[in-house]
N, C-alpha and C positions, 0 to 999 in steps of 0.2 A: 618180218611184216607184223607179229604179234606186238611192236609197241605202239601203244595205243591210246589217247587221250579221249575220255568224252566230258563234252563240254555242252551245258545245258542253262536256261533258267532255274528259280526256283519253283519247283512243286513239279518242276518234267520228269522225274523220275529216275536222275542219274546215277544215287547209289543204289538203288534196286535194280537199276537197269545193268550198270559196273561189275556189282556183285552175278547176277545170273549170266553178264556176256563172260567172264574172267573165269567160271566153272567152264563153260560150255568149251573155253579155250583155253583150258589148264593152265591158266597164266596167275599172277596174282592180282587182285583188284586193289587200287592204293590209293587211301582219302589223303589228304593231309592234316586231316581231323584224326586220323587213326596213327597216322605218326605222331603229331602231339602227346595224344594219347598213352604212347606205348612209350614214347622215352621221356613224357613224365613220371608214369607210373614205375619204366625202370630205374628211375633216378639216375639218368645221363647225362652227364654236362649240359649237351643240347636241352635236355628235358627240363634241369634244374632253369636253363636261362628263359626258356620259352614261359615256364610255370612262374616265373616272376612281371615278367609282361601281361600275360592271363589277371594273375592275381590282383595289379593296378587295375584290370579294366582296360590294357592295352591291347590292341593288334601285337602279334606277334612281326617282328620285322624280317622281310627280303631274305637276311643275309641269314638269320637263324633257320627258318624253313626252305632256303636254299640249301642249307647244310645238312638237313634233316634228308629232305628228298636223295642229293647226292647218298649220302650213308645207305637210305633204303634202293636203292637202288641198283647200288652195288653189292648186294645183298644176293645168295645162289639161287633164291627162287625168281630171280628176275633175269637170267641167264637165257632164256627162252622167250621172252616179251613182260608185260605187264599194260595193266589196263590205269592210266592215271584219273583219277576224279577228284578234282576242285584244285588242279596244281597243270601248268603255270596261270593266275589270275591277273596277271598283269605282260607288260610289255619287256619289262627288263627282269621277269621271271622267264619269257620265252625267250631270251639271249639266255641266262642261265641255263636252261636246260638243254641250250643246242650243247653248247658249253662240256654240262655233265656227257651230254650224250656222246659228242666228237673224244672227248675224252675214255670213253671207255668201244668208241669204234663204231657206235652204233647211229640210229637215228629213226624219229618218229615216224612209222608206214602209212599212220592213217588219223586222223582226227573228225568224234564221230559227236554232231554235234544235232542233238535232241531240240527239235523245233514244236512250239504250241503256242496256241491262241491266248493272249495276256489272261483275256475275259474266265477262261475256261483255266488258267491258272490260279487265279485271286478264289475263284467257286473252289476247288481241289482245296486251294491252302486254307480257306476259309473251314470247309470240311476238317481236316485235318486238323486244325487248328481246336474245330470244336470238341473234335473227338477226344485230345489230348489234353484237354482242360488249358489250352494254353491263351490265355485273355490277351497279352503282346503281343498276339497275332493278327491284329485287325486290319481291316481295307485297308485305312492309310497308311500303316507300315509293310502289309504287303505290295503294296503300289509304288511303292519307296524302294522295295528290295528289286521291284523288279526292274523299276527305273536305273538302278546302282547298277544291276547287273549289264542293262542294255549298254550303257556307259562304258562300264568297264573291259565287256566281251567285244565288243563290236571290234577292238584293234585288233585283240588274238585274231581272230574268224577271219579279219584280212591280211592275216598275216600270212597265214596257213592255210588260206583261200588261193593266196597269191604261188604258195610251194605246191599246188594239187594236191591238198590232202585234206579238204572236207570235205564231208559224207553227212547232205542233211537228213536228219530223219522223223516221220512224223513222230511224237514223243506221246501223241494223246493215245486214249484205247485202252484193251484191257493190257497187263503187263505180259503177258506172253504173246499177246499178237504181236507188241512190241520188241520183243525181244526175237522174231522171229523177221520183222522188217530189220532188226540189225543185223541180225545173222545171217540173212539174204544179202545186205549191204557189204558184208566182209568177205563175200567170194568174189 
């Protein structure tokens, strides 16, 4: 039952949220930002091919971060569940992963999917934004990310709507209220 996908907008909170549910449940928490990351930095085939996409300005494609996720996931700390965040993003990432998953026997228990208020999202990232000196993070490109994201998520969510495995949850608050409506939501 520990495998676990959360699936949010931007500014809801999902890798603070990922990281503190994946302690509470000794699982491992897994971006796919942090697998780029790692088999770039170990200079891994995967790593080498993904960091030549990066370096164009490109998306990394499908089949490279399909292969990436596979590898991490058959990984010993994932032997017990794992908690997925920002992976599958698309439609033929979630045929992928049933894929990985039938493949090694298992399958996703739960998909837990961080719900908030656009308005109250654009204020947060605008915050954050200011905090971090980050100037490309204004209204109209936060408005844009969150647009991309309604787009893009809306098939997952019925996807996995459609197998009984989503679990809305309110995303706003302080972060351990939240993580405490999640962890009400996982018994």
């Amino acid at each position: 039952m520990n495998r676990l996908l959360i699936i949010g907008p931007p500014g809801a909170g999902k890798g603070t949220q990922a990281v503190k549910i994946a302690e509470k449940l000794n699982i491992p928490a897994i971006s796919t930002g942090d697998i780029f990351r790692k088999n770039i930095k170990e200079e891994t085939e995967l790593g080498k091919e993904a960091k030549g996409y990066i370096d164009e300005g490109n998306l990394v494609p499908d089949s490279v971060t399909n292969r990436m996720v596979r590898a991490r996931l058959a990984e010993e700390d994932c032997t017990d569940g794992f908690l997925l965040d920002g992976y599958p993003r698309n439609v033929a990432q979630v045929s992928e992963l049933d894929d990985i998953l039938t493949d090694m026997g298992q399958e996703i228990g739960q998909v837990l999917l961080l719900v908030a208020d656009n308005e109250e999202l654009v204020q947060r990232l605008l915050g954050r934004a200011a905090e971090q000196g980050r100037s490309d993070d204004n209204e109209e490109v936060i408005r844009h990310r969150l647009k991309v994201y309604e787009e893009e998520t809306a098939p997952l969510v019925a996807i996995y709507s459609e197998r009984g495995l989503v679990t809305s949850i309110d995303g706003l608050g302080e972060i351990d209220e939240v993580t405490t409506r999640i962890m009400d939501a996982l018994k």
